[in-house]
C-alpha positions in Angstrom: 10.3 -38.3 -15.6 12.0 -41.6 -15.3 14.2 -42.8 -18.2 13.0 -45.0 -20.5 13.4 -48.8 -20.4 13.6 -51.9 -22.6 13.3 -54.2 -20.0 11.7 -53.4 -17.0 14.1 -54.7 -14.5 17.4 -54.7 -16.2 18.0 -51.8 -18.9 17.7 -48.8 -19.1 17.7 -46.4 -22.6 20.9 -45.9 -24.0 20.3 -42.2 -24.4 20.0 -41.6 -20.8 23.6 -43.2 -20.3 25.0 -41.6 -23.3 23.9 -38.1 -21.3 24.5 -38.8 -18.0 28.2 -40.0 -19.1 29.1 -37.1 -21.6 32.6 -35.9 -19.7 33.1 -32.0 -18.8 36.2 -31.3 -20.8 36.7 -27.6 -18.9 37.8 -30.4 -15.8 41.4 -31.9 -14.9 39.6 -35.0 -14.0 40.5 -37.7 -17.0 37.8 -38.5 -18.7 37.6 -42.1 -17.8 37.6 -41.1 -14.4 34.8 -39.0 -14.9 32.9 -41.7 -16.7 33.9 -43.8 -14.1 32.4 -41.6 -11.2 29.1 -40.6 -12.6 28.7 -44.3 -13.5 29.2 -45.4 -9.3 26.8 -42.5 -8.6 23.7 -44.0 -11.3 24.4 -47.3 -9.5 24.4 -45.9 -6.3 20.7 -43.8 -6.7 19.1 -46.5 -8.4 19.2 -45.4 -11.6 21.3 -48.0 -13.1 20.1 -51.4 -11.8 22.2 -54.0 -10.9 22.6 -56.4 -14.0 22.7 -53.3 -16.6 23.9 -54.3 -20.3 26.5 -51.1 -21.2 26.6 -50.1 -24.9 29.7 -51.7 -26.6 32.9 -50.0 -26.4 32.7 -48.6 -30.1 28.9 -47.1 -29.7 30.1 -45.4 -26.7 33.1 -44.3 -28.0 31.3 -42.3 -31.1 28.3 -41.3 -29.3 30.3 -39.4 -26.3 33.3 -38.4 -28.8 35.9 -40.0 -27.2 38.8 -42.5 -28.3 38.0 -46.7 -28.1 41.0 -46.3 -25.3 39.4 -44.0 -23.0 36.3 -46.4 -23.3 38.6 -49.5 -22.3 40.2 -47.2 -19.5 36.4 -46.6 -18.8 35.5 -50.0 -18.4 39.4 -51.0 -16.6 38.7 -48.7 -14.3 35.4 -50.2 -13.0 36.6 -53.4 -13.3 39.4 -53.2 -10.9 37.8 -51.1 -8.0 35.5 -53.8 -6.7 32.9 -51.4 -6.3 31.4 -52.3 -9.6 31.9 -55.8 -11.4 31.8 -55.3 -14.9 32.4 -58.0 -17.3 31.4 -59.0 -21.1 32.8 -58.9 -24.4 30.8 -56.5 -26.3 30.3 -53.7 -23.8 29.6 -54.9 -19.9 27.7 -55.7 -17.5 27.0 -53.9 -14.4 26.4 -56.0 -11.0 26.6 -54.4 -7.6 28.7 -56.1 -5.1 26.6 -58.2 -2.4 25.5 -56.3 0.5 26.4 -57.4 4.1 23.6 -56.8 6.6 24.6 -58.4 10.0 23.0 -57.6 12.9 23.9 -55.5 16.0 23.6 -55.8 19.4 25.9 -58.9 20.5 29.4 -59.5 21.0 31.6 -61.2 18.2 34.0 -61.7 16.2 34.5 -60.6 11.7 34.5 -64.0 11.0 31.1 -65.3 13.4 29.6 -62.3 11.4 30.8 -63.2 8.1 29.6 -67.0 8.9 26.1 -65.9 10.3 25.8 -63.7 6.8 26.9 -67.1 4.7 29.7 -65.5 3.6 33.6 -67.3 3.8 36.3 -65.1 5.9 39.4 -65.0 5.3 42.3 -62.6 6.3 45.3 -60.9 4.8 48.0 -60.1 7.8 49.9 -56.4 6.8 51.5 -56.0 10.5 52.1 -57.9 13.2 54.5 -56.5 16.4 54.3 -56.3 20.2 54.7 -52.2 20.6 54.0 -49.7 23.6 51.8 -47.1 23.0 51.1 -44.4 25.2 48.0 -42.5 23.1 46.4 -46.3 23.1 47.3 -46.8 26.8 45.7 -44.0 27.9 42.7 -44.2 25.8 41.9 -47.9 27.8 43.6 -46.4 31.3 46.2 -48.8 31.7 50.1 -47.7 32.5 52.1 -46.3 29.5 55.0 -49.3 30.1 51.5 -51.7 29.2 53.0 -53.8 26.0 50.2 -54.4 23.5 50.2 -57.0 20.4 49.0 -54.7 17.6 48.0 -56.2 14.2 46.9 -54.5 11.4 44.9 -56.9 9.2 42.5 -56.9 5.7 39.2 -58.6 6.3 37.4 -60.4 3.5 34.7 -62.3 2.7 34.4 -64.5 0.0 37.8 -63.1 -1.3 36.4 -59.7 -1.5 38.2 -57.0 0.8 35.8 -55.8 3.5 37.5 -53.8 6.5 40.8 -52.9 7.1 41.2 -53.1 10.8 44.0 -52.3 13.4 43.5 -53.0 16.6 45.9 -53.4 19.5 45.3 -56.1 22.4 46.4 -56.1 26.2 49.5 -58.3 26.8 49.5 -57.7 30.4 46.1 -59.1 30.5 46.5 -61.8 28.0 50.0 -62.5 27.8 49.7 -65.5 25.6 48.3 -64.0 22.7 52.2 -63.1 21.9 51.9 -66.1 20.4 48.9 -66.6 18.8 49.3 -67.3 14.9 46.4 -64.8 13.9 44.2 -67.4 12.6 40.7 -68.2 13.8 39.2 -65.9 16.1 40.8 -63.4 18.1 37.8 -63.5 20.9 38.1 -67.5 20.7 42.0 -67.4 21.2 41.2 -64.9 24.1 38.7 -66.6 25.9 39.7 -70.5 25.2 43.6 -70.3 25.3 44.4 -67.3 27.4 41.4 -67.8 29.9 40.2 -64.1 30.0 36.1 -64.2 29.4 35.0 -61.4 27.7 31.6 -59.7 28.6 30.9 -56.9 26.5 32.4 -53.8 24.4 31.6 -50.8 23.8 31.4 -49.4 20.0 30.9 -46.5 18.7 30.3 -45.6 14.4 31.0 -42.8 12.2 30.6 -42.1 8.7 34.6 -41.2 7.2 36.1 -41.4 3.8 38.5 -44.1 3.0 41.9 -43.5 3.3 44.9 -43.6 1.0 46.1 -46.7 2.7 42.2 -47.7 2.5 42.2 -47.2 -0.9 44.8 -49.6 -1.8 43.3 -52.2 0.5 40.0 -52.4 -1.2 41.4 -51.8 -4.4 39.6 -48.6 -5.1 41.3 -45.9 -7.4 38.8 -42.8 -5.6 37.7 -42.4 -1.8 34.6 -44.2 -0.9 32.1 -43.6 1.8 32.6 -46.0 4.6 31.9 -47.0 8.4 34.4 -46.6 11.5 34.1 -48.7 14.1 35.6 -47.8 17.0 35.5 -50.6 19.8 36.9 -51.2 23.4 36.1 -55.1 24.2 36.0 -55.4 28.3 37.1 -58.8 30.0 35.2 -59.5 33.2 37.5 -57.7 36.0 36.6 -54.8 34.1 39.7 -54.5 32.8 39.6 -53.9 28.4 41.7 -56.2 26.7 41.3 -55.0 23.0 40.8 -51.8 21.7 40.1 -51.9 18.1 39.5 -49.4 14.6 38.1 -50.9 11.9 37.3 -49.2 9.0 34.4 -51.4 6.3 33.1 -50.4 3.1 30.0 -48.3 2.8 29.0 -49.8 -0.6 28.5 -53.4 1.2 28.1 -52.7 4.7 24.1 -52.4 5.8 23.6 -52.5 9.6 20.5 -53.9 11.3 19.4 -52.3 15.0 16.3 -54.1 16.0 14.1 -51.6 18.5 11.6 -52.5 20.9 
């Protein structure tokens, strides 16, 4: 039976929240926390819809027994983990964040994605060194000595923190990406200053759970389901000149495959 609504499309009964938020007191978990959880899992079933009105911080306080500051650690928590906006002055107000769906299927860059999805990109650099690696070298067959410029960046769009990617590029292939200043496109930098053309990549997905370092990046206080790409990019001698992990958030990522 579904819950009961006052408006068709953006409430839904305060009872039903009141239940589905009571905390489990025989668990470790805070209590905020656990508000704070079964909240992100109504949104993420549906049951909550994106633009819900919550009951004000003193209503839920009494009806679920629990003091005015775990309802404002409640509502804190939500706040800060950019998985659920929640804003308003007496109680809040529940928007999911915008989806991205780009499509599959051709070679590019995060920001010609973001752009084709309307959305602003912007990076946030967290290392930046010329290293040798010889698990990376001999996961793209190239010699041990091969110097790589790894950078391990935070991709967002529209401010919001999307993917945390490292990914580690072939100096002996493209030695003037030493000094590229990591803005703009990688693939532009590649292709228009270092004159390697780049044909294709090969990319692979899995479903993980974010990381501690994750985590932090996206501003999330609990794992969250999310997409690893893993991606070799292939210059025309055959030779790969960037091999790639990026890990995006499952709560905004949506993928489109079109099949003929």
């Amino acid at each position: 039976m579904k819950p009961a609504r006052d408006d068709a499309s953006t409430s839904v009964d305060s009872d039903f929240l009141i239940e589905r938020l009571s905390p489990d007191r025989t668990l470790a978990e805070p209590v905020y926390r656990q508000m704070a959880r079964r909240m992100r899992e109504l949104v993420a079933i549906g049951a909550v819809p994106d633009g819900q009105s919550l009951p004000a911080e003193r209503i839920l306080a009494e009806r679920l027994h629990v003091s005015r500051t775990t309802v404002r650690r409640f509502f804190e928590e939500l706040r800060q983990s950019n998985e659920l906006v929640v804003s308003g002055r007496n109680g809040a107000t529940v928007t999911r964040p915008r989806s991205i769906q780009p499509p599959l299927g051709k070679l590019k860059g995060f920001s010609s994605e973001m752009r084709e999805c309307g959305v602003e990109p912007s990076t946030r650099l967290l290392e930046r060194a010329v290293v040798v690696d010889r698990t990376i070298a001999s996961m793209i067959s190239v010699p041990s000595t091969t110097p790589f410029l790894k950078l391990v960046r935070i991709r967002l769009g529209d401010g919001v923190p999307m993917s945390r990617e490292t990914a580690w590029y072939n100096l002996a292939l493209a030695p003037d990406l030493e000094g590229w200043n990591v803005e703009g496109s990688a693939y532009d930098y590649i292709q228009q200053v270092c004159g390697v053309r780049l044909v294709d990549a090969e990319q692979s997905i899995e479903a993980v759970s974010s990381s501690p370092e994750e985590c932090a990046a996206f501003g999330l206080r609990a794992p969250l389901p999310c997409l690893l790409f893993k991606r070799r990019t292939r210059a025309t001698s055959g030779q790969i000149v960037e091999y790639a992990e990026g890990v995006f958030r499952g709560d905004i990522y949506v993928y489109q495959l079109k099949l003929t």
